[in-house]
C-alpha positions in Angstrom: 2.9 18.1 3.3 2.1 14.6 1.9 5.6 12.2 2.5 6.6 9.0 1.8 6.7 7.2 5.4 9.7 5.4 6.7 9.0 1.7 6.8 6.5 -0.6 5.9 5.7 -3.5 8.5 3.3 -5.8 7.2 0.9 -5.8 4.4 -1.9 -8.0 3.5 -4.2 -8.3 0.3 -7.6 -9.6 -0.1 -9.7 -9.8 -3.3 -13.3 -9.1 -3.4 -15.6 -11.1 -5.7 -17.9 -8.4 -7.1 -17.4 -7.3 -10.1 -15.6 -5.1 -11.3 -13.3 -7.1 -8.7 -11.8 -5.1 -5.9 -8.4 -5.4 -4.0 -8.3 -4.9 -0.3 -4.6 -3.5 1.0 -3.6 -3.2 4.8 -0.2 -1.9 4.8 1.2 -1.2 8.6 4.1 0.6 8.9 6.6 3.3 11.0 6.5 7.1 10.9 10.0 8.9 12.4 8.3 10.6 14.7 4.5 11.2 16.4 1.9 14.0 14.3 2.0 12.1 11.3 -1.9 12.2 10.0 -4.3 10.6 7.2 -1.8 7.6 6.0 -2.9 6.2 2.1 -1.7 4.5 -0.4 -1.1 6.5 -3.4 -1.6 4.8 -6.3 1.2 4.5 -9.2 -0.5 5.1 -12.8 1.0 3.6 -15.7 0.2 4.6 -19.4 1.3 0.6 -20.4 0.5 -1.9 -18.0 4.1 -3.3 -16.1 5.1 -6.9 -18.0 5.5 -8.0 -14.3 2.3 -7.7 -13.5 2.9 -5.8 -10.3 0.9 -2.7 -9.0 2.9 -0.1 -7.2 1.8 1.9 -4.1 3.7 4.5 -2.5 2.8 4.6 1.7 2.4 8.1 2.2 0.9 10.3 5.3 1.3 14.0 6.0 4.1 14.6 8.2 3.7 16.8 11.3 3.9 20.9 11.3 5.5 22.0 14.7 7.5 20.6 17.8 6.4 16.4 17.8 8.1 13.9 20.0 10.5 12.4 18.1 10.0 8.8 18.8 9.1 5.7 15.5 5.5 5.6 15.4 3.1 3.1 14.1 0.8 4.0 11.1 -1.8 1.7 9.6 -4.2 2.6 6.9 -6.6 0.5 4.7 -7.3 1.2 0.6 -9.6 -0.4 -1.6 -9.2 -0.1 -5.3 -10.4 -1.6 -8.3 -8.6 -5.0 -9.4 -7.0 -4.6 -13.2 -7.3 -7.8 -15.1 -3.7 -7.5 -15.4 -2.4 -7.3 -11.7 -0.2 -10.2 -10.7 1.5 -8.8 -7.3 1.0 -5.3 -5.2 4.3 -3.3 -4.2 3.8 -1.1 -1.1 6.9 1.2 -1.4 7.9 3.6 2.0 11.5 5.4 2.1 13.8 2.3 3.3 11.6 -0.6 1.9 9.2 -2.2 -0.2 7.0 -5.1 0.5 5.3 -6.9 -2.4 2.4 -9.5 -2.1 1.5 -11.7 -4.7 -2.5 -12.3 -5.3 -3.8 -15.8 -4.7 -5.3 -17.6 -8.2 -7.9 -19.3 -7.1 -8.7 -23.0 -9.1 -11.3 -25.4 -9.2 -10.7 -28.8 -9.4 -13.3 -31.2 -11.0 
């Protein structure tokens, strides 16, 4: 069964310059215990776009069937999704935290 995991760690963004534009997410974080398989992110889908400008994420991974040593264990997955004209920020959400990363605007000075 898919779950939320239990903390996020770090997470860093990079945007691709092809067009569409793409968005590049690393998101490390901690699992309660080992057997935790295929961490995501799981993409929040909104019928308006937020007035923040923030995309959520939910870090998810499929927690373990059976006996697992019970021990925090690190998780680290990669996503790459398409960049909405509208996106200001990303917020990686676990069960104890949420990290949010704001996208660098890039300028060209004459």
């Amino acid at each position: 069964m898919t779950k939320t995991i239990y903390s996020i760690g770090c997470v860093h963004v990079e945007t691709g310059k092809s067009l569409p534009p793409t968005l590049t997410i690393t998101a490390d974080g901690i699992v309660e215990s080992g057997g935790w398989t295929n961490p995501t992110l799981s993409k929040h889908i909104y019928i308006t776009p937020p007035e923040d400008g923030v995309q959520g994420y939910d870090f998810v991974a499929d927690e373990p069937d059976g006996m697992v040593i019970q021990v925090l264990t690190p998780v680290k997955t990669t996503y790459t999704d398409r960049q909405e004209d509208w996106v200001t920020a990303v917020a990686i959400h676990s069960a104890t935290n949420t990290v949010t990363v704001t996208l660098a605007v890039s300028v060209t000075v004459p």
